[in-house]
N, C-alpha and C positions, 0 to 999 in steps of 0.2 A: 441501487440496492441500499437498502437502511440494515445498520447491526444495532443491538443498543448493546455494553459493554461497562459491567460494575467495575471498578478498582480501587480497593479503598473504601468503600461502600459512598464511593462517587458511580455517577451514572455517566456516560459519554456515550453518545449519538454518532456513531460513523455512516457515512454515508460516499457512497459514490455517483457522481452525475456529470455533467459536462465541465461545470466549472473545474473538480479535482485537476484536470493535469491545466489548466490557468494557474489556481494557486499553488502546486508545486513549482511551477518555472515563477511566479512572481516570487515565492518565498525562496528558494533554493537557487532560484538560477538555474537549473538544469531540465532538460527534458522529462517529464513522467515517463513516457513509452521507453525513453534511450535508457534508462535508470533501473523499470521497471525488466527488461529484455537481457539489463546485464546482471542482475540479482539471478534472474529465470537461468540464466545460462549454468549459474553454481547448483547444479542440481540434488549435490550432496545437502547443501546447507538447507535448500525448497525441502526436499523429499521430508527433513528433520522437521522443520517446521508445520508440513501436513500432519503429519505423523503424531504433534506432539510430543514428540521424543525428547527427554531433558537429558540425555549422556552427550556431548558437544567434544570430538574429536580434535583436539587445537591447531593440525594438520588441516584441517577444512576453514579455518578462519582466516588462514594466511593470505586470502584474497576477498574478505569479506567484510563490510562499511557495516560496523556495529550499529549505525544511526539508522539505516535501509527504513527498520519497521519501526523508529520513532515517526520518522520523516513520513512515513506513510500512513500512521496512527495520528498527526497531528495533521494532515490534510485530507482524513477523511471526515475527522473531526469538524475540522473547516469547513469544508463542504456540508456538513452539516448545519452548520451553526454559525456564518462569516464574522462574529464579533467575537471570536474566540481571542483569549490572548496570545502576544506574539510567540514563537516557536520553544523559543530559551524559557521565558517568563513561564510558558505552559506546565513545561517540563521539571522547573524547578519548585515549582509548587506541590506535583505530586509527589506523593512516601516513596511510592515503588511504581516499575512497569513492568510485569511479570511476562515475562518476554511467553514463556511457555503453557501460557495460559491465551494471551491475544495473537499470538505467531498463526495460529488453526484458523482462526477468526479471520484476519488480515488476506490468509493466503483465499478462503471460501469468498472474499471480497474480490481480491484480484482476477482470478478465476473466474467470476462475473462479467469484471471490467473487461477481459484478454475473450471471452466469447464475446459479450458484444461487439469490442470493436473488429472481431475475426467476421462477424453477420455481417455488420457494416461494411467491410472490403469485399464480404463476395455481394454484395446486394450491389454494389455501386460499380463489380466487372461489366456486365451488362453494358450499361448505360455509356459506360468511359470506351466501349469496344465499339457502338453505335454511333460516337462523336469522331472516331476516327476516318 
């Protein structure tokens, strides 16, 4: 899935493909899916972010990596474009990241990404019950 994504009256290219959860574990060190599953699980903080919703209850952050949708704005980015600069360097360069403006975008991306790889598990039941 391609977004294109102004901020700043800069353009950014997000993208999601196979590479994304490569370079999240090369940059981050952690698993995309293990990362992506434990953001999904705060369903308070998701549902806000679909939503759009700018009023942010502080109760609801108390278990929540302010970074989630940097860290996932800067490797869809990548994904797009692999000579992007490094994570920090990316970030300190832009004005702003209006969380509530790309939050809608990010999550119609994931969303993408979580039915594909859901097609891909029931597509490969078959096959993996046949080799048994």
């Amino acid at each position: 899935m391609r977004k294109s994504v102004t901020i700043s009256e800069k353009e950014y290219e997000l993208v999601t493909n196979a590479y994304t959860p490569i370079a999240y574990k090369s940059e981050f060190g952690k698993d995309f899916f293990q990362d992506l599953f434990g953001m999904i699980s705060n369903q308070d903080i998701m549902q806000m972010a679909e939503n759009g919703n700018n009023e942010v209850d502080i109760n609801m952050l108390a278990n929540f990596d302010m970074t989630f949708f940097n860290r996932l704005f800067w490797v869809f980015t990548k994904s797009g474009n692999p000579h992007i600069k490094p994570y920090e360097q990316f970030f300190m360069e832009m004005e702003e990241f209006p969380l509530q403006d790309i939050a809608p975008i990010l999550m119609e991306m994931i969303n993408d990404t979580m039915t594909s790889k859901k097609n891909q598990m029931s597509q490969n039941q078959p096959v993996m019950k046949s080799l048994q």
